[in-house]
SEZAVEX-770159 format. One record per atom (N, C-alpha, C): residue in three letters; y negated, z, x. Coordinates in steps of 0.05 Angstrom, whole numbers, plus 5000, padded with zeros to 4 digits. Layout:
N
ALAYZX
...
END
This chain:
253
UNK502450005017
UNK500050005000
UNK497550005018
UNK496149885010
UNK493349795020
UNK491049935016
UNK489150045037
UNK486150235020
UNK483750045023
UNK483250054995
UNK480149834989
UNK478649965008
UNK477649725028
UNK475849905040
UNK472549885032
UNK472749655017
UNK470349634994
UNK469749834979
UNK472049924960
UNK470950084951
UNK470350374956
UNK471550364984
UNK470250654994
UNK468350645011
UNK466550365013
UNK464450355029
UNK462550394999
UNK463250404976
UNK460950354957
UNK460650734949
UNK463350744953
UNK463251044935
UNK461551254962
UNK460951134981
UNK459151215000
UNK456451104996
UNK455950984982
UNK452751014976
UNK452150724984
UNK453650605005
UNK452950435019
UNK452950085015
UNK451649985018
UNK451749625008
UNK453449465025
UNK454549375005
UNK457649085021
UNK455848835013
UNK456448625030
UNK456148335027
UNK458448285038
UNK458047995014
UNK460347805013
UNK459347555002
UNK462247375009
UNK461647085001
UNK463746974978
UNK463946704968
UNK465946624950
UNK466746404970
UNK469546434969
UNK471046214975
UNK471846054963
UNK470745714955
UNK471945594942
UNK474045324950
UNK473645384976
UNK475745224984
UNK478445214992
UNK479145434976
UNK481545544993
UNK483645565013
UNK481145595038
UNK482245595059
UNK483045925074
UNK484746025078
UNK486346265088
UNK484346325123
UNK484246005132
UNK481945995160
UNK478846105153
UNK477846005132
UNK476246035127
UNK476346325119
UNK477046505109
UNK477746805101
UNK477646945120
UNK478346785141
UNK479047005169
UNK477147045184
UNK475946845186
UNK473246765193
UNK471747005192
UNK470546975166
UNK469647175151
UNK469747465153
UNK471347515154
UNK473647835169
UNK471547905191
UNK471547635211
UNK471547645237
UNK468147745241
UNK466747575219
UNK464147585229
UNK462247865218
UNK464347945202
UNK463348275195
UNK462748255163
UNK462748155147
UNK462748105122
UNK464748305109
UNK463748415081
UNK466448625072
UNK467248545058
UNK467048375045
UNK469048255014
UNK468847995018
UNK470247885008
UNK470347584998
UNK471547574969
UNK470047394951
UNK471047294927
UNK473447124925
UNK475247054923
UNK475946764918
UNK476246694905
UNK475346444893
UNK474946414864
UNK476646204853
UNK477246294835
UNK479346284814
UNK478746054791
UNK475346194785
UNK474645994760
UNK472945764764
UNK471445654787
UNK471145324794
UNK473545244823
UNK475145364819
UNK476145244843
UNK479545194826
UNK480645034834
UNK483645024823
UNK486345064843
UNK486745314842
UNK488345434866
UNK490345654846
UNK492645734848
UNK494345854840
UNK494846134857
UNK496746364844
UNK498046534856
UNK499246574882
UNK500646224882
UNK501246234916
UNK499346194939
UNK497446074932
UNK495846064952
UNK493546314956
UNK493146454929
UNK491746584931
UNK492746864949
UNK495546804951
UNK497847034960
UNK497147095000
UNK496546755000
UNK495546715028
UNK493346785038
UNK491646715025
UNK488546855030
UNK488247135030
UNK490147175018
UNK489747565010
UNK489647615047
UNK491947595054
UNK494047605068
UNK492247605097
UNK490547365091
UNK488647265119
UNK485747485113
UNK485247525091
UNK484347825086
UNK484548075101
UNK486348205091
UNK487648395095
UNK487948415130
UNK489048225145
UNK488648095172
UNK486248255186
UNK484448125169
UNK481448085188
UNK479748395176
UNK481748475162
UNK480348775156
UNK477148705126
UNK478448475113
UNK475048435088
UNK476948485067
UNK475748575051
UNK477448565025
UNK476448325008
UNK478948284991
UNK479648034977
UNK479248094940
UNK477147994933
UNK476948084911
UNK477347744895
UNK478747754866
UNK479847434856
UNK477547384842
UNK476547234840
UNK475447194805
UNK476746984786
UNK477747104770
UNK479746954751
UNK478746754737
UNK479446544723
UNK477646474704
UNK476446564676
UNK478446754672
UNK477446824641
UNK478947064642
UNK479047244615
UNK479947634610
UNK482947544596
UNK484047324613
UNK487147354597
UNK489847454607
UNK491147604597
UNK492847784615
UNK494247664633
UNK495547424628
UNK496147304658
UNK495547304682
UNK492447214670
UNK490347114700
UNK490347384719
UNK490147604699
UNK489847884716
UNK492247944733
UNK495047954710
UNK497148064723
UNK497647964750
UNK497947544750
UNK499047474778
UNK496947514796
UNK494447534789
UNK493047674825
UNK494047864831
UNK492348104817
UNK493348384821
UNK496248394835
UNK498648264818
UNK502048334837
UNK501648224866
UNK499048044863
UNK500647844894
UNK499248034918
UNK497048214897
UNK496048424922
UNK493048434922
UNK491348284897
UNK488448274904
UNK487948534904
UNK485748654917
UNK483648884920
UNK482448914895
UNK482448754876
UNK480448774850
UNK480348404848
UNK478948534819
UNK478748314800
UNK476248284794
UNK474547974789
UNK472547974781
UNK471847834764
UNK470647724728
UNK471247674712
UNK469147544696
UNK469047254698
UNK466147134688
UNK465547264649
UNK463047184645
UNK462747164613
UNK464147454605
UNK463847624610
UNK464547894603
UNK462347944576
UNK460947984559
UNK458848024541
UNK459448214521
UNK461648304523
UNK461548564495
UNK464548724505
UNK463749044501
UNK464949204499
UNK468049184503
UNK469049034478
UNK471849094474
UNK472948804493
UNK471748694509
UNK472948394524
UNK472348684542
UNK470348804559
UNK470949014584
UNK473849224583
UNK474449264551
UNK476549454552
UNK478849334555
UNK478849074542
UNK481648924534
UNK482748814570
UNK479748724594
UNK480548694620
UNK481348984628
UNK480449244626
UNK481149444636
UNK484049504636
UNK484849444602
UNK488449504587
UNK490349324608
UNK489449114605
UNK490548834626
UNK491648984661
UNK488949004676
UNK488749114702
UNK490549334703
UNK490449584690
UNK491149924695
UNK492749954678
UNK494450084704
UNK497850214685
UNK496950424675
UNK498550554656
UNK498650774647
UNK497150994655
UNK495951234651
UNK494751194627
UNK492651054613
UNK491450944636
UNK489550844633
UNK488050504619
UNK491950374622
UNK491650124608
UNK494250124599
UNK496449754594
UNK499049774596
UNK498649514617
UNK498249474640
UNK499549284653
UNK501549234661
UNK503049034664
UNK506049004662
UNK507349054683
UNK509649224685
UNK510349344714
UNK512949174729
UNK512249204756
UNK514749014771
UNK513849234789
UNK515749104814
UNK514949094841
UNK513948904861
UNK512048824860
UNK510848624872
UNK509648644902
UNK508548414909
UNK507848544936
UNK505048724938
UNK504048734923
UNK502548934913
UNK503449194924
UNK506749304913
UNK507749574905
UNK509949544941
UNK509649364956
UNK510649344979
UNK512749224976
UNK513849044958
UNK516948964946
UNK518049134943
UNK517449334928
UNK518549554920
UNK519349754938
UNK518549764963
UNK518149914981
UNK517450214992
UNK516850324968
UNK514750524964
UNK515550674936
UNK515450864930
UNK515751014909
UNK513250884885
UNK515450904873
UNK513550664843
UNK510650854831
UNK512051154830
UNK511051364820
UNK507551314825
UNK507851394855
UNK506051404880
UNK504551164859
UNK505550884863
UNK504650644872
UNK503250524843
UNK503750704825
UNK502350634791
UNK500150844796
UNK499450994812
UNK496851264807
UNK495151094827
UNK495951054846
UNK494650894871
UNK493250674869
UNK494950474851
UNK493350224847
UNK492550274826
UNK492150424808
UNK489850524788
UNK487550584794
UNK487350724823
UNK485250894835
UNK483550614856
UNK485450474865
UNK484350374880
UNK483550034872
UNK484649894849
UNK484349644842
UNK480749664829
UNK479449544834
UNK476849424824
UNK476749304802
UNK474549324788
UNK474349154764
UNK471949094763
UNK471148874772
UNK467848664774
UNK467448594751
UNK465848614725
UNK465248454705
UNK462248274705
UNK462147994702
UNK459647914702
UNK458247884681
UNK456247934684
UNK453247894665
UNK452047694666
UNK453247464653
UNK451447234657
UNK450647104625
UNK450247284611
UNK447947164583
UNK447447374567
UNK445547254554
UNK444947524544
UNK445647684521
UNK448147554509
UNK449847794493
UNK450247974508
UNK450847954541
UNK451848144561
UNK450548294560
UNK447148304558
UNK445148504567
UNK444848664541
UNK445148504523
UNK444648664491
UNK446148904489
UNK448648784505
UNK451749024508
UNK452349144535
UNK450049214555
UNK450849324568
UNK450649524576
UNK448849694555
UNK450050044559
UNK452850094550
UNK453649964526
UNK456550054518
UNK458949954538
UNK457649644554
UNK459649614574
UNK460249874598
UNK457649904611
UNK457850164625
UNK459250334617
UNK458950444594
UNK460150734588
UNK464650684590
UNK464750484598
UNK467050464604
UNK467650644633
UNK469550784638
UNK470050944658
UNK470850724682
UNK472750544679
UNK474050374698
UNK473150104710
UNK470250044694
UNK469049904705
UNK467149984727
UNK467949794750
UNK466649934771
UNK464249794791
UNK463349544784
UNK461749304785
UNK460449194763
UNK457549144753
UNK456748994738
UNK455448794752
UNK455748474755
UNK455248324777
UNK453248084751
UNK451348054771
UNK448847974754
UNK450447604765
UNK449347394751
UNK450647154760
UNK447246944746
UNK445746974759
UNK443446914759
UNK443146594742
UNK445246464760
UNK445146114741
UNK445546094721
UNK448346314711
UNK449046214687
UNK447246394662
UNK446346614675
UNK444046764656
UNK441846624659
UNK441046434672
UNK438946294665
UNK439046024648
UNK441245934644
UNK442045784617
UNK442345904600
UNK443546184592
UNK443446364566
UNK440446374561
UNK439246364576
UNK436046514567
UNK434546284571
UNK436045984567
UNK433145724563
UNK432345644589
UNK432745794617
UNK431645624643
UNK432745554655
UNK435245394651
UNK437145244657
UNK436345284694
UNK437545334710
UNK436745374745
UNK434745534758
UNK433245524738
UNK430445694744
UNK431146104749
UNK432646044775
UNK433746334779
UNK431646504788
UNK429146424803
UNK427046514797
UNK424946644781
UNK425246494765
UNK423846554734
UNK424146854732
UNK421046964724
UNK420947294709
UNK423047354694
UNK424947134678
UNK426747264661
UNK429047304676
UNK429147244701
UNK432247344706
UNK431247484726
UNK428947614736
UNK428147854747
UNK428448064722
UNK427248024704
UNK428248274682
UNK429948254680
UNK432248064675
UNK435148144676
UNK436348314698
UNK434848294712
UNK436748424736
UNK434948744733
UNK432348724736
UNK431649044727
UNK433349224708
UNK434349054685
UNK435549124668
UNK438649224672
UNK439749084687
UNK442749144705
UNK442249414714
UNK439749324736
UNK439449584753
UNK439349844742
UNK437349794724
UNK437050124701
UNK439050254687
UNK440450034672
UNK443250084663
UNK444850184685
UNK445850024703
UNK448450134716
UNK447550384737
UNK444450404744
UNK443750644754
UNK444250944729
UNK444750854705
UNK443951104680
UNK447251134683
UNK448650984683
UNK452751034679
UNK453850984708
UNK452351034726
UNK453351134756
UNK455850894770
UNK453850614753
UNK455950384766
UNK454650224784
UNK455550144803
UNK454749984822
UNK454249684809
UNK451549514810
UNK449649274809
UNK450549104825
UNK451548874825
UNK451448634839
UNK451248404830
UNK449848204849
UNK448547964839
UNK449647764867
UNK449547504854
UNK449547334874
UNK447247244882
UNK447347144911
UNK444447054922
UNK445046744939
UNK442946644947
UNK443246364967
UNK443846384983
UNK441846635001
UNK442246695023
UNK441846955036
UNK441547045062
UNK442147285072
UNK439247455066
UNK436847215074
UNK434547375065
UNK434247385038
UNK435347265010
UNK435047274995
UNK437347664987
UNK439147594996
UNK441047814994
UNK439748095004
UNK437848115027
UNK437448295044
UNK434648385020
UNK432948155013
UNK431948304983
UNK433048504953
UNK435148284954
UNK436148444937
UNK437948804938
UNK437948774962
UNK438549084978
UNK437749234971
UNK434249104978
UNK432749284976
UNK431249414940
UNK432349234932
UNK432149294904
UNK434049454893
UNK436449504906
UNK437649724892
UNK440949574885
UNK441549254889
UNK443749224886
UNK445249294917
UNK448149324906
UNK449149434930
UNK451849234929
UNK452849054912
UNK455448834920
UNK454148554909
UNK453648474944
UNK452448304940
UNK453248034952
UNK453347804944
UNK454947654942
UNK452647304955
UNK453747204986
UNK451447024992
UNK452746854983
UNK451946544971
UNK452846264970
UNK456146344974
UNK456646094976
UNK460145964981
UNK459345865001
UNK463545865007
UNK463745725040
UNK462745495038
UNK463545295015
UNK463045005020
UNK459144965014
UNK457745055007
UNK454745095008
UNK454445065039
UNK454845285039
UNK454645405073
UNK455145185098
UNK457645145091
UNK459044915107
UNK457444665107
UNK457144585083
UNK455444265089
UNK452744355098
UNK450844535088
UNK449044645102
UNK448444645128
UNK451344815146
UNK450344755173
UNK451444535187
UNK453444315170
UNK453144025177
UNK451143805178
UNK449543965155
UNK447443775154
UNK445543855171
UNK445044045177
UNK442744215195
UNK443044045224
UNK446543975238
UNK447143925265
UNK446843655261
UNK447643485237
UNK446443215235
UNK443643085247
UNK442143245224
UNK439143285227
UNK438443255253
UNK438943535268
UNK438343605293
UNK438843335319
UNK441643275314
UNK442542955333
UNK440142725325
UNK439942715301
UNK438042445285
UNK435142475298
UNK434442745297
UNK431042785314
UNK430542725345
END
């Protein structure tokens, strides 16, 4: 069994960055590890990658010492069960917007008592390696549950989402809250700064940790300073053609 070390860098007060991987590369993961980064996403819902591969990435994770958090595509018990067995650190969960979709991902994620997720031994539980006992209190304590806020039924409902005990991330997702609220890209715009005040106040009042995605590191290192603490820069492949195009550039001048 594995210790989030995410989440005991948060329950310390302290701010993680991370990136999304959408290319699902296991090299690319390690990378990452390497360069001091604490989490990585890998994402689940624009990228089209399965259980086995995601099994690999964990793997090149775990390796490089970052934790591996999935983002599924949607709150359906499948999507949860095969991460979670193959070993993710937590789950993270687009279009979350009302109460009983936060509880119904919580039931999904957490065994007993706390949910009914479906029990095996997976490599999760060590291939059964480990006392099961142990290994249902453990990965209760230690699995993550990211829900995103990206429109604004979400905000209408997010004191009652908070008051959930097991949610342990409310992750602001700036693009797609700015098509709920009419400014289609305009992540700038005053209205998705009040959205995010609004995160902040909320999940500061139910003692849950705020996170948002950003472009970049100075954009991220603002938002620090504002009070989010899981914070999430661009994707690899952004990134990647970015500093292809930058070394292009640079030859062409």
């Amino acid at each position: 069994m594995v210790v989030n070390k995410l989440k005991e860098r948060l329950a310390r007060g302290e701010t993680a960055i991370g990136t999304f991987i959408a290319s699902g590369s296991p090299d690319l993961v390690e990378i990452l590890g390497l360069t001091g980064f604490h989490f990585v996403v890998i994402d689940c819902e624009h990228s089209f990658y399965g259980p086995e591969k995601i099994q690999h990435m964990i793997r090149a994770a775990e390796l490089r010492g970052i934790t591996p958090i999935i983002r599924i595509p949607n709150a359906m018990e499948f999507n949860i069960l095969h991460v979670l067995d193959v070993g993710a650190h937590g789950i993270q969960v687009p279009q979350v917007n009302d109460a009983q979709t936060a509880r119904e991902i919580v039931a999904h994620a957490k065994y007993s008592p706390a949910g009914r997720r479906g029990i095996v031994a997976p490599r999760a539980a060590d291939y059964g390696m480990t006392n099961l006992t142990e290994y249902f209190s453990y990965e209760n304590e230690q699995t993550m549950i990211i829900t995103h806020c990206e429109n604004q039924n979400c905000l209408d409902n997010l004191e009652e989402i908070c008051q959930i005990p097991e949610i342990d991330v409310v992750f602001l997702g700036p693009y797609d809250m700015s098509q709920s609220l009419g400014i289609l890209g305009q992540v700038t715009h005053e209205k998705i700064e009040d959205a995010a005040k609004r995160v902040l106040e909320i999940t500061r009042k139910y003692n849950k940790i705020a996170g948002i995605y950003t472009g970049s590191g100075a954009q991220a290192k603002e938002r620090a300073r504002q009070g989010f603490r899981y914070i999430a820069v661009s994707t690899d492949t952004f990134l990647f053609a970015d500093k292809y195009k930058q070394e292009y550039q640079a030859f062409q001048d």
